[in-house]
N, C-alpha and C positions, 0 to 999 in steps of 0.2 A: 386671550383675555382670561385673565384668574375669576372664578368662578364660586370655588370652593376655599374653606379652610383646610387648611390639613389640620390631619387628627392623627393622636397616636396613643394606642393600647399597650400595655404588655399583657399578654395571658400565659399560661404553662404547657396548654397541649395544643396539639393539633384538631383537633376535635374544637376547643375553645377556638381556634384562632378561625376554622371554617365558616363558625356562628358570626365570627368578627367580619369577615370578609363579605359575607350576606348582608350583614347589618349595614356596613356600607357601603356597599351595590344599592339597599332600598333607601342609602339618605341620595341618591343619585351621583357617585365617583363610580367613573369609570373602569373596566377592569383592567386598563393598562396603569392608572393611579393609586391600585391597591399593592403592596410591597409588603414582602413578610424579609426579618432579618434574626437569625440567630447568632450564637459566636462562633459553631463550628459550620464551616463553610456548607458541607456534606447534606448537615441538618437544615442551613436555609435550604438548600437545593429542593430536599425530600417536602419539606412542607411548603415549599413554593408551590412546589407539583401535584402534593395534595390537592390544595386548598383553591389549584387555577389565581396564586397570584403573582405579583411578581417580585423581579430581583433586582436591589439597586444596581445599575450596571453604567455601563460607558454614556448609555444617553443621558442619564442623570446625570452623572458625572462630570462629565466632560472627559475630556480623553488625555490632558493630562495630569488629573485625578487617578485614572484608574493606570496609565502608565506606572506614576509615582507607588500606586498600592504594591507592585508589582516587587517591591523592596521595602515594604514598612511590617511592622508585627501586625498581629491579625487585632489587635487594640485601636493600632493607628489606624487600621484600612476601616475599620467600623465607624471611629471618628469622621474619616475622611468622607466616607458613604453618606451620614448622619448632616455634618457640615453641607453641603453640597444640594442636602434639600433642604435649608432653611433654617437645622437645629443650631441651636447657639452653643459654645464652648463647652458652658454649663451643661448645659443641655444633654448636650453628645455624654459627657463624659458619665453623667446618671444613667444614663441609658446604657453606658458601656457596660454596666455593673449593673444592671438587671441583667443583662446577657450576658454575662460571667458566671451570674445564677443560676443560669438553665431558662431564662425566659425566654418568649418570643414578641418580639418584638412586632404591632402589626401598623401601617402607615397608610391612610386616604392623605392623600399629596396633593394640594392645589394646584401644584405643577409651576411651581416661581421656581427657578435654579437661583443658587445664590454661587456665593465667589468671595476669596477674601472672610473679611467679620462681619460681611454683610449674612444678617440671618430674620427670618421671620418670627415676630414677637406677639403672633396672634395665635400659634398653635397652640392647639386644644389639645391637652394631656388627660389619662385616664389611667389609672380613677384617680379623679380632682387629686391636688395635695400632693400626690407620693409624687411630683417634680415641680 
């Protein structure tokens, strides 16, 4: 049962994104519900491992998500990653381009997978406005 809203930040560093990860540990998400995502693959890895959060991966996914990623540009697989928990078209594609910027991208997940155009229209963007 969904508990939580997901919620989703961009910040710039690592450092920023640790504070984010604590923040929400104390709103109570789990730390298998906390996800960090950049655009270069290397970089989510290194600040996933920082920060103890995690990486979109096959169980979110589903597994012919992450098959298909296995042949898409690193645009689409961020899409596909973003879709897959909730975010809508829109959505993905704003975020794709903060992380074109050098953001990071940090994610409290409710834990609803979605599929299709099916996407959650209750996530909470930070800071207000910029989505």
């Amino acid at each position: 049962m969904r508990t939580l809203e997901t919620k989703v930040i961009t910040v710039d560093t690592v450092n920023e994104t640790k504070v984010q990860v604590v923040k929400f540990l104390s709103e109570g998400y789990s730390e298998d519900n906390i996800y960090v995502l950049a655009y270069d693959k290397d970089r989510t890895n290194r600040v996933a491992e920082e920060t103890n959060a995690e990486k979109i991966g096959i169980a979110e996914e589903g597994f012919g998500i992450a098959i298909a990623n296995i042949f898409r540009s690193r645009g689409e697989q961020l899409r596909a990653k973003l879709k897959s928990m909730g975010f809508s078209e829109s959505k993905t594609e704003q975020l794709e381009t903060s992380l074109e910027e050098d953001k990071i991208v940090v994610i409290a997940w409710g834990g609803t997978q979605y599929d299709g155009d099916n996407y959650d229209s209750l996530i909470h963007y930070y800071p207000p406005g910029m989505y």
